[in-house]
C-alpha positions as CSV (number, residue, x, y, z in Angstrom):
1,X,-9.2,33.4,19.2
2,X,-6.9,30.4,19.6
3,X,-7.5,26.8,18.8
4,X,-7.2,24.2,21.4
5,X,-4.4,22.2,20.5
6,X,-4.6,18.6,20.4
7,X,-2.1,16.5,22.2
8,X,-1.1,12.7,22.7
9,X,-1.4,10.3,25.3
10,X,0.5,6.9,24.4
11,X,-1.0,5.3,26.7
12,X,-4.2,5.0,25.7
13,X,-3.8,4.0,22.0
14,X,-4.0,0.5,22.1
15,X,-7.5,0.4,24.3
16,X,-8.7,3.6,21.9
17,X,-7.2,3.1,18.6
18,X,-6.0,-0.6,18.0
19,X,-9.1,-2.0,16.4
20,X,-9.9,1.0,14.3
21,X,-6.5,1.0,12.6
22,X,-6.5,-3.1,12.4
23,X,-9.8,-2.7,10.4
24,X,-8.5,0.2,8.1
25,X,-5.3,-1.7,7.6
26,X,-7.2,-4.7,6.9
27,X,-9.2,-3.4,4.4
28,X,-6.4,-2.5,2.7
29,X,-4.2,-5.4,2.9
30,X,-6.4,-8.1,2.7
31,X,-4.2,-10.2,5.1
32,X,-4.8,-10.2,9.3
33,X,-1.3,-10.4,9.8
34,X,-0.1,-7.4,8.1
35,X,-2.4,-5.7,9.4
36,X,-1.6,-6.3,12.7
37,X,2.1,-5.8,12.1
38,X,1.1,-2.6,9.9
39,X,-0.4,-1.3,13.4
40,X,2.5,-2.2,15.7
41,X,4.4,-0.3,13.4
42,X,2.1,2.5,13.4
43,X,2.6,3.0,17.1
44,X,6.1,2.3,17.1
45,X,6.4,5.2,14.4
46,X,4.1,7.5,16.6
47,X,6.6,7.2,19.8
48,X,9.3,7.6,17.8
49,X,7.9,10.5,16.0
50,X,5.9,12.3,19.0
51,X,8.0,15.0,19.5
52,X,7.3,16.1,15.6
53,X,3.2,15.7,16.6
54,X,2.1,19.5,16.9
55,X,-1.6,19.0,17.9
56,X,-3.4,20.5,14.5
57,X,-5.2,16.8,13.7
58,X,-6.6,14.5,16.2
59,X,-4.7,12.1,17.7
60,X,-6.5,9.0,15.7
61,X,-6.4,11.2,12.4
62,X,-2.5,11.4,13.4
63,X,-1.9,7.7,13.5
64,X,-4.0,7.1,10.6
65,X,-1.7,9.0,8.2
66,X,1.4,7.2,9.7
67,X,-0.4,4.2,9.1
68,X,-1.1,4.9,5.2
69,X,2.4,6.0,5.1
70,X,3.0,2.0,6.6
71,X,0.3,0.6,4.5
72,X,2.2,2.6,0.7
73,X,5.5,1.3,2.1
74,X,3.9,-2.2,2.3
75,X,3.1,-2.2,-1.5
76,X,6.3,-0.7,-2.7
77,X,8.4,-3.4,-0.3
78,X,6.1,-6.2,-2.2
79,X,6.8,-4.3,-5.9
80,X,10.1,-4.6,-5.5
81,X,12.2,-7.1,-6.8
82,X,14.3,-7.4,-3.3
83,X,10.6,-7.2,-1.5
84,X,9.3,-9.9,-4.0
85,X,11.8,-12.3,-2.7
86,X,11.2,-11.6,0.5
87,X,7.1,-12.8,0.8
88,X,6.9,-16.1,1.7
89,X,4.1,-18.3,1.1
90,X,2.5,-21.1,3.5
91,X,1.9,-24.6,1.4
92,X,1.4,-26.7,4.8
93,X,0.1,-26.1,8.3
94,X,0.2,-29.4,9.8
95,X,2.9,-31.0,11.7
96,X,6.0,-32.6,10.1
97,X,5.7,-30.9,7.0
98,X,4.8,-27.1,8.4
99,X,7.0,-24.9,5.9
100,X,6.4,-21.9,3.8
101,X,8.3,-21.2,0.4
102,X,10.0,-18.0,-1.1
103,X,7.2,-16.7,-3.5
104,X,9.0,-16.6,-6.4
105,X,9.9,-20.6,-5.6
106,X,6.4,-21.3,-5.2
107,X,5.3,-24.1,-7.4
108,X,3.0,-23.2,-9.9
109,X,0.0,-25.7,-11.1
110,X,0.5,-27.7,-14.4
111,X,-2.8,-27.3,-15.8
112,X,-4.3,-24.3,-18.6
113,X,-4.3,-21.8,-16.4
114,X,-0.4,-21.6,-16.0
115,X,-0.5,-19.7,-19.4
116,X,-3.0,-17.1,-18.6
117,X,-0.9,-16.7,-15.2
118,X,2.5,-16.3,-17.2
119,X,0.4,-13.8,-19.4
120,X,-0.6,-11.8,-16.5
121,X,2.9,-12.0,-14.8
122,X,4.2,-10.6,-17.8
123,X,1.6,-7.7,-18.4
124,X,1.6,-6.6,-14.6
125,X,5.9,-7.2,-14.9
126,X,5.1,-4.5,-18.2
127,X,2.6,-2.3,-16.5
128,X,5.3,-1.8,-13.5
129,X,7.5,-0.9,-15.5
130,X,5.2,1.5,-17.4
131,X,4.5,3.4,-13.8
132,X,7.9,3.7,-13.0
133,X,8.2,6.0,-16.2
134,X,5.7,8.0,-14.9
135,X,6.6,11.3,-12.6
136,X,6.5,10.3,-9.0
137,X,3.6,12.0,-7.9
138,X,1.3,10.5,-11.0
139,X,2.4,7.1,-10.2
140,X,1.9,7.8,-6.7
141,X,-1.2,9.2,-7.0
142,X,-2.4,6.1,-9.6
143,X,-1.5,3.7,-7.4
144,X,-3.4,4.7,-4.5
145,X,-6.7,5.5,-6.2
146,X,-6.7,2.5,-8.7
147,X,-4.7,-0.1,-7.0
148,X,-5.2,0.4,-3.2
149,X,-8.3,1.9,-3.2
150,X,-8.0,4.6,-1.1
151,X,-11.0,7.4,-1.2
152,X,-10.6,10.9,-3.1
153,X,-10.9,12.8,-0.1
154,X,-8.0,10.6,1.6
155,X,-5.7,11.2,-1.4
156,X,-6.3,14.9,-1.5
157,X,-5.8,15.0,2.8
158,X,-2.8,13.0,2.3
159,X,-0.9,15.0,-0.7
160,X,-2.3,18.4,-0.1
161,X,-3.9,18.4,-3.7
162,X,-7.9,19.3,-4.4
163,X,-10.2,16.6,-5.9
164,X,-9.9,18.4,-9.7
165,X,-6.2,18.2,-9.6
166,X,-6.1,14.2,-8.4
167,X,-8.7,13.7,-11.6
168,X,-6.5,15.7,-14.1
169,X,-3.2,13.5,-12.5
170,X,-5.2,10.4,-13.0
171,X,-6.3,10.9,-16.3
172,X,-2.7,12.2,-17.4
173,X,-1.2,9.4,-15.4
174,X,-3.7,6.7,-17.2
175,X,-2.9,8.3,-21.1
176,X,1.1,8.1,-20.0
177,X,0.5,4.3,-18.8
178,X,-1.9,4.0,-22.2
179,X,1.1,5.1,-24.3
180,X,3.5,3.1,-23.0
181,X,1.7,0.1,-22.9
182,X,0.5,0.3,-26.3
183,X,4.4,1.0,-27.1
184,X,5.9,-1.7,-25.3
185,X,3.5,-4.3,-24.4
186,X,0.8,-4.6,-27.6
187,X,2.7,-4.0,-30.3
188,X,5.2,-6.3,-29.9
């Protein structure tokens, strides 16, 4: 007996799918205009990449796992240095003096906190550095559960692993980051 094969219809995405991906993409973002963008690019990616669709998932479990694939390539754009430079950050919204500044240009407050921040900068600077020491698929697989908070299940869809392997990958992933840490960041 065959399956019933699932198939696309473009044309119907935006009225069908639009506000399910913005909400999963906001989630995951934190920012409304990401999102959106994140979905524009999702369905820009899914016409370009139609002919490839062979009707196994639905056509909403489809776009979702284009739009992960947009939402990873989000953070890695942002942890890179070149991607770093590239966020900009709004410090006015009215009139004359509308503007937004590199982040990395952004003034930083004077006050006690700037330590702590400079502190942080340098442990998270530490810690991606740590993860890029790690095999692809561990740091891959970190990121995603600890950092963007995507769901077991979604990992294991997404990577073609079961739930035991993600755990033992975590856990080897998170003594690795332990190690190097301990190496390179408190004991020196």
């Amino acid at each position: 007996m065959s399956q019933e094969k699932n198939v696309l219809n473009p044309d119907i995405w935006i009225d069908k799918y639009a506000d399910y991906l913005f909400n999963y993409a906001v989630i995951r973002v934190n920012n409304e205009d990401i999102a959106k963008d994140l979905v524009q690019e999702t369905f820009f990616a899914g016409l370009k990449s139609a002919k490839n669709f062979q009707g196994k998932a639905s056509e909403r479990t489809w776009l979702i796992a284009i739009l992960k694939r947009k939402v990873i390539d989000h953070y890695r754009k942002i942890n890179s240095k070149k991607g770093q430079a590239e966020v900009r950050m709004n410090f006015y919204n009215d009139g004359k003096n509308e503007g937004s500044w590199i982040e990395e240009r952004v003034p930083q407050s004077w006050d006690n906190a700037s330590e702590k921040l400079i502190e942080n900068e340098e442990l998270k600077s530490q810690l991606d550095v740590c993860l890029d020491y790690l095999p692809e698929k561990y740091a891959m697989v970190f990121k995603m559960k600890t950092i963007q908070e995507f769901e077991t299940e979604e990992i294991c869809k997404e990577l073609n692993i079961t739930a035991s392997n993600l755990w033992v990958i975590i856990h080897r992933a998170r003594m690795q980051l332990r190690k190097c840490m301990e190496d390179n960041w408190f004991n020196t």
